[in-house]
N, CA, C and O of each residue as an XYZ file, in Angstrom:
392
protein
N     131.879    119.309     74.215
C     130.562    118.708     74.189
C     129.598    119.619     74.950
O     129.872    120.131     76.035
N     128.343    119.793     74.231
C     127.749    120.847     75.024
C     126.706    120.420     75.901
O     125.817    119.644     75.552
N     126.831    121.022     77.259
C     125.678    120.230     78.550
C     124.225    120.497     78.033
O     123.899    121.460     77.340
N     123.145    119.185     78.614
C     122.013    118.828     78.224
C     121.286    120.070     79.434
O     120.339    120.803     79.148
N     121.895    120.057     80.581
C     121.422    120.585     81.512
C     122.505    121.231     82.328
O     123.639    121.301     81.852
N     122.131    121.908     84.016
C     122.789    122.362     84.802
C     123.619    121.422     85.232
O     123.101    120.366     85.594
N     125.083    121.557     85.302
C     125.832    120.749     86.412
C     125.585    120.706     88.134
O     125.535    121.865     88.546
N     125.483    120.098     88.802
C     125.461    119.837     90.334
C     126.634    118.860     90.610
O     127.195    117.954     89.994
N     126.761    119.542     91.979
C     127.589    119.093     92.546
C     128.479    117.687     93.185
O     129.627    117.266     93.327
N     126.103    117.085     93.612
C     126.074    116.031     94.071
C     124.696    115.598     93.681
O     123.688    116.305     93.659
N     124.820    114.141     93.332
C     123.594    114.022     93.047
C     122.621    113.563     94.152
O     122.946    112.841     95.095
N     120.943    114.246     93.846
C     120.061    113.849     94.579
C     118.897    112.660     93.863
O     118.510    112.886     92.716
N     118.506    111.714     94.424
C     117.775    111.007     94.925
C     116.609    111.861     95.058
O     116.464    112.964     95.584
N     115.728    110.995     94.386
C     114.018    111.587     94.941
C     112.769    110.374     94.769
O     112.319    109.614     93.911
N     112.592    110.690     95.943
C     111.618    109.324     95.811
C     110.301    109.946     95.513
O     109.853    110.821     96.254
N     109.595    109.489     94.349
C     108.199    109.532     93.860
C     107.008    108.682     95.035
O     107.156    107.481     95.261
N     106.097    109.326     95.564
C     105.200    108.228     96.583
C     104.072    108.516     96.064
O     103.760    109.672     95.777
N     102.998    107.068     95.802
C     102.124    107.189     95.134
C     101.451    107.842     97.043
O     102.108    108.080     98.056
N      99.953    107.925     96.788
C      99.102    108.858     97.662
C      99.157    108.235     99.139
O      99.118    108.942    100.146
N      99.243    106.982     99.160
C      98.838    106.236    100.120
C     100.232    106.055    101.256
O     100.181    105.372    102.279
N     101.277    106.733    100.853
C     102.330    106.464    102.175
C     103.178    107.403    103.023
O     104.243    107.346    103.638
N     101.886    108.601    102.689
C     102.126    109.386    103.793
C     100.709    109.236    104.696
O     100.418    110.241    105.344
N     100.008    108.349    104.777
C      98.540    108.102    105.483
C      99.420    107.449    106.589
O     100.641    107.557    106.702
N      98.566    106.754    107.382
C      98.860    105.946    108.521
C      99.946    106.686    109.315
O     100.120    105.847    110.199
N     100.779    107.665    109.600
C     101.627    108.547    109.865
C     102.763    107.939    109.664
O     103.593    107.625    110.517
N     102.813    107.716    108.163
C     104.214    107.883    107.417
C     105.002    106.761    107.325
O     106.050    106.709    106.682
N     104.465    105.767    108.023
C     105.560    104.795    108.523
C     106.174    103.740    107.027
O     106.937    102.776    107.087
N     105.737    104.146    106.193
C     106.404    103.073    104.781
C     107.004    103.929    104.135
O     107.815    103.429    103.356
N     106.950    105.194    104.119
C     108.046    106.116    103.433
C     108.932    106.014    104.250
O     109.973    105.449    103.913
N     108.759    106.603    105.743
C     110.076    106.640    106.586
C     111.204    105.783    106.643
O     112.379    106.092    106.840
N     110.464    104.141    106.354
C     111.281    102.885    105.978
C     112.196    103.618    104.935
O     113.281    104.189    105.052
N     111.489    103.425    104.035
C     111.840    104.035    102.917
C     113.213    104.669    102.003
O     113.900    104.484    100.999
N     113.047    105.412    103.005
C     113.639    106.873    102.906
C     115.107    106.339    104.035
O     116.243    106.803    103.930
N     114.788    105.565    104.781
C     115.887    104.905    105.363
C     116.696    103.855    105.024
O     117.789    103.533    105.488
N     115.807    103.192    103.872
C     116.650    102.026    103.323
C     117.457    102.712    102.138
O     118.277    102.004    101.553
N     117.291    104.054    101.728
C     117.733    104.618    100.827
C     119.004    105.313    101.448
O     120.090    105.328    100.868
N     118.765    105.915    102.740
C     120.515    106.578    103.314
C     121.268    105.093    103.635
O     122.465    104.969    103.379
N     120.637    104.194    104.099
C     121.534    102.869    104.235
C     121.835    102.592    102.918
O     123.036    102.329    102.983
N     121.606    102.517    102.117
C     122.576    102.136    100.593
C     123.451    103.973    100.049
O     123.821    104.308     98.924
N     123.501    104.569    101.023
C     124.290    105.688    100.701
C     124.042    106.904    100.191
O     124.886    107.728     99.838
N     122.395    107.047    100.144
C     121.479    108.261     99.668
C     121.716    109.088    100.508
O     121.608    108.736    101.682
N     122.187    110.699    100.145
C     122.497    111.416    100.854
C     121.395    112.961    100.962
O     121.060    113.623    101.944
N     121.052    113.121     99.422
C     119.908    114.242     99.407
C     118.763    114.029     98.960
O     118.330    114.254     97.830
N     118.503    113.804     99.417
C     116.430    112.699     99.281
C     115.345    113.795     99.112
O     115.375    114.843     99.757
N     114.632    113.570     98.438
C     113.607    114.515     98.142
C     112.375    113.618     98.174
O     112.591    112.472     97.779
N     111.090    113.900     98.572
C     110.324    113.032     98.858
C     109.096    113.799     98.091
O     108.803    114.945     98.430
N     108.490    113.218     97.193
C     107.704    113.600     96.051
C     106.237    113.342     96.387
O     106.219    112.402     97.183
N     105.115    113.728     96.151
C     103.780    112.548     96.638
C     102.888    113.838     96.025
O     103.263    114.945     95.641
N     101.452    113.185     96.100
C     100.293    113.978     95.258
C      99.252    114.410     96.442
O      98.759    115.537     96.394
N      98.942    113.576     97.431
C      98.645    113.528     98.580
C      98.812    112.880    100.242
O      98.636    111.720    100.617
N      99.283    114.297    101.176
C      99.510    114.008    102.455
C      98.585    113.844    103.361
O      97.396    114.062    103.128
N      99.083    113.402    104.606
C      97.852    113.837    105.784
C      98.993    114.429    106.782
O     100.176    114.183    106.548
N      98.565    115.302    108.018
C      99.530    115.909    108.620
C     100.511    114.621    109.572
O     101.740    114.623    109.632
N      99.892    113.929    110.028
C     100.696    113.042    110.476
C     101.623    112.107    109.845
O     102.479    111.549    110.532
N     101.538    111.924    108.786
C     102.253    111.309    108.046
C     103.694    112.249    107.585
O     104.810    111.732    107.641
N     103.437    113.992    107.033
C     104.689    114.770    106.857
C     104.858    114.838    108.478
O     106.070    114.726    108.665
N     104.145    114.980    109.838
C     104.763    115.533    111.031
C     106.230    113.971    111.207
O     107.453    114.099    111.136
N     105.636    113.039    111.373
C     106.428    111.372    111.178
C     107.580    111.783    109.887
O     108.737    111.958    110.271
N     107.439    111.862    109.130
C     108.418    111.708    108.469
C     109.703    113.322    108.169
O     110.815    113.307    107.642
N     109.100    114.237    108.627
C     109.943    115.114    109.226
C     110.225    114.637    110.736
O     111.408    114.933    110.901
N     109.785    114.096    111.836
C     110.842    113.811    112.962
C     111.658    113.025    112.757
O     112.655    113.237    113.447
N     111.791    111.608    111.689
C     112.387    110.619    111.631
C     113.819    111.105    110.416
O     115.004    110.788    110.528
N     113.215    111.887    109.393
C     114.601    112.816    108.542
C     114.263    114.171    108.183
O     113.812    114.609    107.124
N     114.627    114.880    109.490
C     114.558    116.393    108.828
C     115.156    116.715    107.883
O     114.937    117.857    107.481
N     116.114    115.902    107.158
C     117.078    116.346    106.390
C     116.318    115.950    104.882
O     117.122    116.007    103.952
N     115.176    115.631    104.551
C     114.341    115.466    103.683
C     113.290    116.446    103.074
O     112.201    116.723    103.578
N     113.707    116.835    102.120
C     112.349    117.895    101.767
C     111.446    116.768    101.315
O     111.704    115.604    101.009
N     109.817    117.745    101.382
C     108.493    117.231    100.879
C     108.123    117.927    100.577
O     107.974    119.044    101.071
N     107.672    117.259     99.090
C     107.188    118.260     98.319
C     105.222    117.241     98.134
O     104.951    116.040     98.135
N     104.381    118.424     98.015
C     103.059    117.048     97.958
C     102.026    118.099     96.866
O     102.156    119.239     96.418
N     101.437    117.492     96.798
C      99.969    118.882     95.689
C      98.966    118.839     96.770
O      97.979    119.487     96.422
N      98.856    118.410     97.755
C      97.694    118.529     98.783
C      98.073    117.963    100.046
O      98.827    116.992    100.097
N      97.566    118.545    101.133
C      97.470    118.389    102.210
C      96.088    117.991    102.994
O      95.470    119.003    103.326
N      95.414    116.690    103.394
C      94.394    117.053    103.939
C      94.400    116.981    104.956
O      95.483    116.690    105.464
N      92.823    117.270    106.159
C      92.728    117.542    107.240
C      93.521    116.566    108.097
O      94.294    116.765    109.035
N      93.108    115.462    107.508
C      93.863    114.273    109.355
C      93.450    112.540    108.572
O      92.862    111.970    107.653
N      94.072    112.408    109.468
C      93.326    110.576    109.277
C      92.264    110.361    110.100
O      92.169    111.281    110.912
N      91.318    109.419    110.244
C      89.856    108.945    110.120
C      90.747    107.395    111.626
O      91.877    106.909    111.561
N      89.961    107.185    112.402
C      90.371    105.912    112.972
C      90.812    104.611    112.340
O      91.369    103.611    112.793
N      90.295    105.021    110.920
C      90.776    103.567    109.892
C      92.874    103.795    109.572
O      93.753    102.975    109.310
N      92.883    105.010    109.740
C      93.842    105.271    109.574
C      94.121    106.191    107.714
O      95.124    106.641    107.159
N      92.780    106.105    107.353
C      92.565    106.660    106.276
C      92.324    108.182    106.263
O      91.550    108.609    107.120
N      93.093    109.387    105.085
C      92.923    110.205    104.737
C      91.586    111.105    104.870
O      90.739    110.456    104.256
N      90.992    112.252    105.356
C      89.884    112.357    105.548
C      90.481    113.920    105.158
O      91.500    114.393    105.662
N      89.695    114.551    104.238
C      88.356    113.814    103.401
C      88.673    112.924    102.445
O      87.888    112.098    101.980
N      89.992    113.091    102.082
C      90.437    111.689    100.996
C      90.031    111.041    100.292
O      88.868    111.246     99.945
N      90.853    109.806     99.654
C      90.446    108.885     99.063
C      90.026    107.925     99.308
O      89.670    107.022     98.551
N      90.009    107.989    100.434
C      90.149    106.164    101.878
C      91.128    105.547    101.025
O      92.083    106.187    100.585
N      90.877    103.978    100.699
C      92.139    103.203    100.133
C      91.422    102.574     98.988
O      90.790    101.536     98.790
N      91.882    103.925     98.130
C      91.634    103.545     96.720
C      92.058    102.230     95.904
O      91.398    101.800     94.959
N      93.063    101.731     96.311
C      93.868    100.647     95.896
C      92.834     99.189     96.541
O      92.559     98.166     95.913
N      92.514     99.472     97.665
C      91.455     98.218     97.847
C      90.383     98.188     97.355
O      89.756     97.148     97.156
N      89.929     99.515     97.031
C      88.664     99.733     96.492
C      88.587     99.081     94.507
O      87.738     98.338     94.016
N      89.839     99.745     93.799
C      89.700     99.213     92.761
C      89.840     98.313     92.454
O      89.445     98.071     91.314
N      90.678     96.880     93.467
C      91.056     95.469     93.482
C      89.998     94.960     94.174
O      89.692     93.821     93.822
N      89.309     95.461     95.086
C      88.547     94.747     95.431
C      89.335     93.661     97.033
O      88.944     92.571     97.450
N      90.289     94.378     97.459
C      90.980     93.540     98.504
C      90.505     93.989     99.985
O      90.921     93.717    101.111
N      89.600     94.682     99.563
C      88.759     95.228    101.244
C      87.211     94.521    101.179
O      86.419     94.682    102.108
């Protein structure tokens, strides 16, 4: 039978994060990413479109053993705890829950 793809060894796990959970410094991926080695996830890859530095600095101290991969990095969070220059919180903005 002929392979679709490369064989590996072991399989990895990768978590897709929409923009908003590497803001606030990280703390709902890090969950995350922990409720995933507690059910036995061993090579985690952590996916996202946009970071802030505190959010990858948090979630590299809590699993170095996690790559991140992101398409942007911005400057910092804002006292709201929002992305700056960012999106602020697009998700309240289009629901209307702010």
């Amino acid at each position: 039978m002929p392979s679709s793809g490369p064989s590996t060894k072991r399989p990895t796990m990768v978590l897709l994060a929409r923009k908003s959970v590497l803001r606030k410094a990280g703390n709902s991926v890090s969950a995350a990413i922990q409720r995933l080695k507690d059910k036995g996830a061993k090579d985690i890859k952590l996916v996202c479109l946009l970071s802030a530095p505190e959010g990858i600095k948090h979630v590299n101290a809590d699993h170095p053993d996690v790559q991140i991969f992101t398409a942007a990095v911005d400057r910092k969070l804002n006292s709201h705890g929002y992305i700056v220059p960012g999106l602020g919180d697009a998700g309240d903005r289009m629901f209307g829950t702010k």
